[in-house]
C-alpha positions in Angstrom: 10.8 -14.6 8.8 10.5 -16.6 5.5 7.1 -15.4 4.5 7.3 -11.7 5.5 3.8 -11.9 7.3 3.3 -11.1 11.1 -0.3 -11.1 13.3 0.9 -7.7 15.0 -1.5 -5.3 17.4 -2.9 -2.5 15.4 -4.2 0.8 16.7 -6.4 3.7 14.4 -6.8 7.0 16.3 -8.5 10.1 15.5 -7.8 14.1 16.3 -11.2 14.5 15.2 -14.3 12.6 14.4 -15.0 12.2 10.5 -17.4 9.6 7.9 -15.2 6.6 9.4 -15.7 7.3 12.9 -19.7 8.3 13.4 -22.2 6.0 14.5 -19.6 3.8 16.4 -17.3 3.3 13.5 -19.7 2.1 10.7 -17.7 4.1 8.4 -15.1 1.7 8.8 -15.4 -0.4 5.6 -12.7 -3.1 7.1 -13.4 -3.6 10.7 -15.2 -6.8 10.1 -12.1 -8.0 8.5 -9.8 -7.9 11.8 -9.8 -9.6 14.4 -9.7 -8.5 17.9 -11.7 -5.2 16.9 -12.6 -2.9 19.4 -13.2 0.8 20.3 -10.7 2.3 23.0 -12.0 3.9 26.1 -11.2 7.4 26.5 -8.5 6.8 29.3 -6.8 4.4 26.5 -6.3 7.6 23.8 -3.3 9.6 23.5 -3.2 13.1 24.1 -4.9 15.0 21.5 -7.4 12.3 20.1 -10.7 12.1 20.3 -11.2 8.5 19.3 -9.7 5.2 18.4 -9.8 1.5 17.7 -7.5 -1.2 18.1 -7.8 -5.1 16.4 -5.2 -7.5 15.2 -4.1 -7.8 11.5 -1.4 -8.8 9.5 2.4 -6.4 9.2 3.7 -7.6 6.0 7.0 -7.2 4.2 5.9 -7.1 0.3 8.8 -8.1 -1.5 9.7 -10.8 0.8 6.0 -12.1 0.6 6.0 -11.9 -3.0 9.0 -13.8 -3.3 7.5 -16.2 -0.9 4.4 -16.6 -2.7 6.7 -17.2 -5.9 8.7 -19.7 -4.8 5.7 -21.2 -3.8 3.9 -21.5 -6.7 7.0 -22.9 -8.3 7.4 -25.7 -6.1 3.7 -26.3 -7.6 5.5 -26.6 -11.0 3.6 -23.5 -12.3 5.6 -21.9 -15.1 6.8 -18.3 -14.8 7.1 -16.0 -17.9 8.5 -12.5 -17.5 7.7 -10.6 -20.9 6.9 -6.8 -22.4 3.4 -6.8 -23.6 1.5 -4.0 -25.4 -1.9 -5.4 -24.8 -3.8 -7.6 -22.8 -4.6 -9.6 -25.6 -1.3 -10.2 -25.9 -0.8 -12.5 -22.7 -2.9 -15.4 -24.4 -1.0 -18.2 -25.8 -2.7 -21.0 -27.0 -2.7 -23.2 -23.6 -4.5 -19.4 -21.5 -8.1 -19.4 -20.8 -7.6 -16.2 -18.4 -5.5 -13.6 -17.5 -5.9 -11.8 -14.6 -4.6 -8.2 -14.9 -3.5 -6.1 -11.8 -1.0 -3.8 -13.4 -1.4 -1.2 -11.3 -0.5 2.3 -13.4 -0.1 0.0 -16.4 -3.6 -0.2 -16.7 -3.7 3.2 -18.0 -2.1 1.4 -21.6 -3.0 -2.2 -21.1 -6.8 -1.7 -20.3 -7.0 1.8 -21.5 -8.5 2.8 -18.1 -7.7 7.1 -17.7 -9.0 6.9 -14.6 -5.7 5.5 -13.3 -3.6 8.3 -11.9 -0.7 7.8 -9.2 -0.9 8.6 -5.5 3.1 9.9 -4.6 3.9 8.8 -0.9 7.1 9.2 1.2 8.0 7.0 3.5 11.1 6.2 5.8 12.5 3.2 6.5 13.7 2.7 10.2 15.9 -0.1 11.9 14.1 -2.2 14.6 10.2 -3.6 14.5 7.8 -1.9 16.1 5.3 -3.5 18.8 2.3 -2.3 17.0 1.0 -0.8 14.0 -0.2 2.6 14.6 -2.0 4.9 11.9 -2.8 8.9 13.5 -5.3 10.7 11.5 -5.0 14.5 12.3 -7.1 17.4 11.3 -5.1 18.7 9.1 -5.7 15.4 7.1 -2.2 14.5 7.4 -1.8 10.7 8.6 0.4 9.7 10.9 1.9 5.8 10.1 4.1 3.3 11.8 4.0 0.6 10.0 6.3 -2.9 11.0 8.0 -4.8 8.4 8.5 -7.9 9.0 12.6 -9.2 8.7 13.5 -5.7 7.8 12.4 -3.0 9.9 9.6 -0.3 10.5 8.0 2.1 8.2 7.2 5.8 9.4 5.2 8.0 6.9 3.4 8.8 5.0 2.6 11.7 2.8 0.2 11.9 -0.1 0.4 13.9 -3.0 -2.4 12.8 -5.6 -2.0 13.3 -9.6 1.7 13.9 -8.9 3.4 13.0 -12.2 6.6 14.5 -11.7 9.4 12.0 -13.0 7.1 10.0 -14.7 5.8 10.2 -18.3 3.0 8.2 -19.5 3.1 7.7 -23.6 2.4 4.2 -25.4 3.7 2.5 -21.6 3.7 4.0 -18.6 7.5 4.6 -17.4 9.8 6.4 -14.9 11.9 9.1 -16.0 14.7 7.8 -13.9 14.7 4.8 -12.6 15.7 5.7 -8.7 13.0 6.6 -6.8 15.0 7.8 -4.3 16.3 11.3 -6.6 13.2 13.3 -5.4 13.1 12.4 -2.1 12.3 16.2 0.2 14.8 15.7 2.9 12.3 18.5 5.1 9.6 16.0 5.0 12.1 13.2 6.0 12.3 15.4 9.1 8.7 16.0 9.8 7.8 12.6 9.2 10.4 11.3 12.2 9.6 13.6 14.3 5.8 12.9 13.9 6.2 9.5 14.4 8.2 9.5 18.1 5.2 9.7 19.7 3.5 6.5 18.3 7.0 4.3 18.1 9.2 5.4 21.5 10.3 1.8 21.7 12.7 2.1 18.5 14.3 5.8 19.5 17.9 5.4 20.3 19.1 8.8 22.3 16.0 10.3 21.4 16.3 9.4 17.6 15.7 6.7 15.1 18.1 4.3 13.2 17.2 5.4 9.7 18.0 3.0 7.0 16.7 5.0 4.0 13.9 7.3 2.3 12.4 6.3 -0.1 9.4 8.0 -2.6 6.5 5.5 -4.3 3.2 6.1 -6.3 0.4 4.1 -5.0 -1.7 3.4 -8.4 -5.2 4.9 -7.2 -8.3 5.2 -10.1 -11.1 8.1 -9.9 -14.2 6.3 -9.1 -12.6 3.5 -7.4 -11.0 0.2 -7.4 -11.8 -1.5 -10.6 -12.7 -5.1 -10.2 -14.8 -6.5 -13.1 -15.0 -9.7 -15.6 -14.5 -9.7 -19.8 -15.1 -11.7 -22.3 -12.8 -11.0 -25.4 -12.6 -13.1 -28.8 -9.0 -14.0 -28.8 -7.9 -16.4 -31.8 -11.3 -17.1 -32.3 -12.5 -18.1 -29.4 -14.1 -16.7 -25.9 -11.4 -16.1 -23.0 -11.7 -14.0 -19.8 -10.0 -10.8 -18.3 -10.1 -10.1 -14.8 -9.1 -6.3 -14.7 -8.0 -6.3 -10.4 -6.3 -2.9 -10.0 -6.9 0.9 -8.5 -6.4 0.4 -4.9 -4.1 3.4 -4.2 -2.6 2.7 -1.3 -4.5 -0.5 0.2 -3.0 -1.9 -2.4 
């Protein structure tokens, strides 16, 4: 699958009704953005839920789609660079009217934003593609997710642990202690997260069990206040250019 995108079924149930689900779902911000929306009749919900939707929306494999998209953009004859910078200011050579900054947790240095803080998540990556993307929200606030991946597999997860900094410093750039994400992986939430997720993705249990291909831990670069989107003008080598800061979206990334 050379673009790592997929139109896949989606389903969004919930043990309990919350903001997203009153007033027949106006809570829910993206519904308009799927197609296929609609809310399941009660004979349609799993045991244990009180509501649900289902609609149709892209399963996408990042990295593969990023390298699509970059291979693309080559074939365009745009020029890639791949440089350390300190500042934003920085990224302006004499030829750039704009740069367009969604560094994620590097916005913390490059924009200066403290409002940036990580999101840790723990996920598991499981062989075979599942028929549908499934997201479980249950009263304890954990969220149940099943998640296909295009050309690779399935994700199951997913925990979140907000303002978690452990392995990571933040000083004049933001860094990772060690480089593997994997060395703090909780092998007990590995557990809970498979077994949570049977119910939601039968079709890829072999003897009762998944094929796991990994676990892996990530920080999904969130921002008190919300996603920062906005447009500035700085003076760089005396004349006007434009920043477009893009970044906070945690994980909706």
């Amino acid at each position: 699958m050379e673009t790592g995108l997929a139109l896949t079924p989606s389903y969004y149930y919930w043990e309990e009704h919350t903001e997203e689900t009153v007033n027949d779902f106006q809570g829910l911000e993206w519904k308009q953005y799927v197609g296929d929306f609609r809310v399941l009749e009660p004979v349609e919900l799993p045991e244990g839920v009180c509501c649900g939707v289902q609609y149709t929306t892209f399963a996408i494999n990042p990295v593969r789609y990023m390298y699509y998209l970059l291979e693309r953009c080559r074939e365009l004859g745009v020029v890639t660079v791949r440089k350390e910078a300190s500042s934003l200011e920085e990224c302006f050579g004499e030829d750039v009217d704009a740069v367009v900054n969604c560094t994620g947790m590097g916005a913390r240095t490059l924009a200066g934003d403290k409002k940036v803080y990580p999101i840790k998540g723990q996920t598991v990556l499981v062989r075979g593609e599942c028929r549908a993307v499934k997201f479980r929200k249950a009263k304890s606030g954990w969220q149940d997710a099943v998640l296909r991946r295009p050309g690779e597999g399935t994700i199951l997860g997913v925990s979140k642990d907000e303002d978690d900094w452990y392995d990571m410093t933040i000083r004049e750039h933001f860094t990772q202690a060690d480089g593997n994400r994997s060395d703090n992986v909780d092998p007990d939430l590995t557990e809970v997260i498979l077994e949570r997720c049977k119910e939601l993705a039968p079709e890829l249990l072999v003897n009762g069990k998944f094929d796991v291909i990994r676990s892996q831990v990530g920080r999904r670069p969130a921002r008190k206040g919300g996603i920062c989107i906005e447009i500035k003008r700085v003076n760089v080598g005396g004349r006007e250019r434009i920043i477009c800061h893009h970044y906070g979206h945690g994980g909706t990334g």
